[in-house]
N, C-alpha and C positions, 0 to 999 in steps of 0.2 A: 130211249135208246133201244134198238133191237136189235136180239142176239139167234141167228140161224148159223148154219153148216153156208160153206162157200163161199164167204164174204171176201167180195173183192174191193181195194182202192188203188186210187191212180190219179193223181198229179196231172193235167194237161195246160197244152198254150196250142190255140189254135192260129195262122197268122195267115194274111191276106185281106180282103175288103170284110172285114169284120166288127167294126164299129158305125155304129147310122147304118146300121140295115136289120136291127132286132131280130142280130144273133144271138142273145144274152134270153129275150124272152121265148126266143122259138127252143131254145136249149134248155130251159126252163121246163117248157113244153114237155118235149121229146124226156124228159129226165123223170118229171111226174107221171108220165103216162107207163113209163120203165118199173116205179117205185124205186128208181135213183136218187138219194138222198148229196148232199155238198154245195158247193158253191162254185158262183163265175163273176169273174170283174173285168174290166175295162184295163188293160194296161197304159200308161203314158208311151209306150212302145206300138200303139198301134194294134195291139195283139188282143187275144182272150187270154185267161188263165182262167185254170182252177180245180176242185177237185171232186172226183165224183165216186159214188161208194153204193154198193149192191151187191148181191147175189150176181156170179160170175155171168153168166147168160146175157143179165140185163148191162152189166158194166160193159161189155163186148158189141153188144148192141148201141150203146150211147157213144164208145168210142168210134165204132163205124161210122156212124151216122155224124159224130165229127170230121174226121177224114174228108167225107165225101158227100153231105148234102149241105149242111149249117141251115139257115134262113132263107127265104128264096131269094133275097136280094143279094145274098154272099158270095164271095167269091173266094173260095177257101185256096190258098197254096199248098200250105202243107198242116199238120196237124202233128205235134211231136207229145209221146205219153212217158214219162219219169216219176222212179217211184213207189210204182206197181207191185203191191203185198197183198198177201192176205191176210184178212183180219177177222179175229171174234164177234166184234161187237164193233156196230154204226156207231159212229163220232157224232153224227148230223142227224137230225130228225126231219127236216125237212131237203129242199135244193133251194138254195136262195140264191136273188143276184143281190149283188153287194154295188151300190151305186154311188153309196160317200168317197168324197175324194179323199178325205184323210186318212182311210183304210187304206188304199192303192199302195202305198211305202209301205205299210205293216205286211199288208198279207201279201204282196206278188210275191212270185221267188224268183230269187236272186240265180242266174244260171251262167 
């Protein structure tokens, strides 16, 4: 776990043509290249969830690039963030995508 100054987290659902077009690994991508740490899952809603955690710059940068680019095959409608603190210390050592379905129930949020 890694403890800096400006540690930002935030909760998201990204929603529109989001699933079958590896939005999950291009965010993956875009998250590692950030040194954004968290996770993303597939909802049974059609949506992305999930949560992503960094030094404020880079969390703003990965929320953008939510919004507004996703995967090239994406076709993103809207992008909503809930949540949003700031924290001491990273939760996540890594950005993973969470692909088991029996996790889907546990960890989406409930909104």
């Amino acid at each position: 776990m890694s403890s800096t100054k400006n540690l930002r987290s935030s909760n998201f659902e990204v929603f529109g043509k989001v699933q079958g077009v590896f939005f999950r690994k291009y965010t993956k991508k875009k998250c590692d290249q950030n040194q954004v740490t968290g996770w993303i899952i597939n909802t049974k809603h059609k949506t992305v969830q999930g949560t992503i955690e960094g030094d404020a710059n880079s969390v703003e940068n990965v929320k953008r690039w939510l919004q507004t680019t996703g995967s090239p095959k994406s076709k993103i409608d809207k992008a909503e963030f809930f949540g949003e603190q700031m924290i001491s210390i990273k939760t996540f050592e890594t950005f993973k995508i969470i692909r088991d379905t029996a996790e889907v129930e546990k960890i989406t949020f409930q909104r």
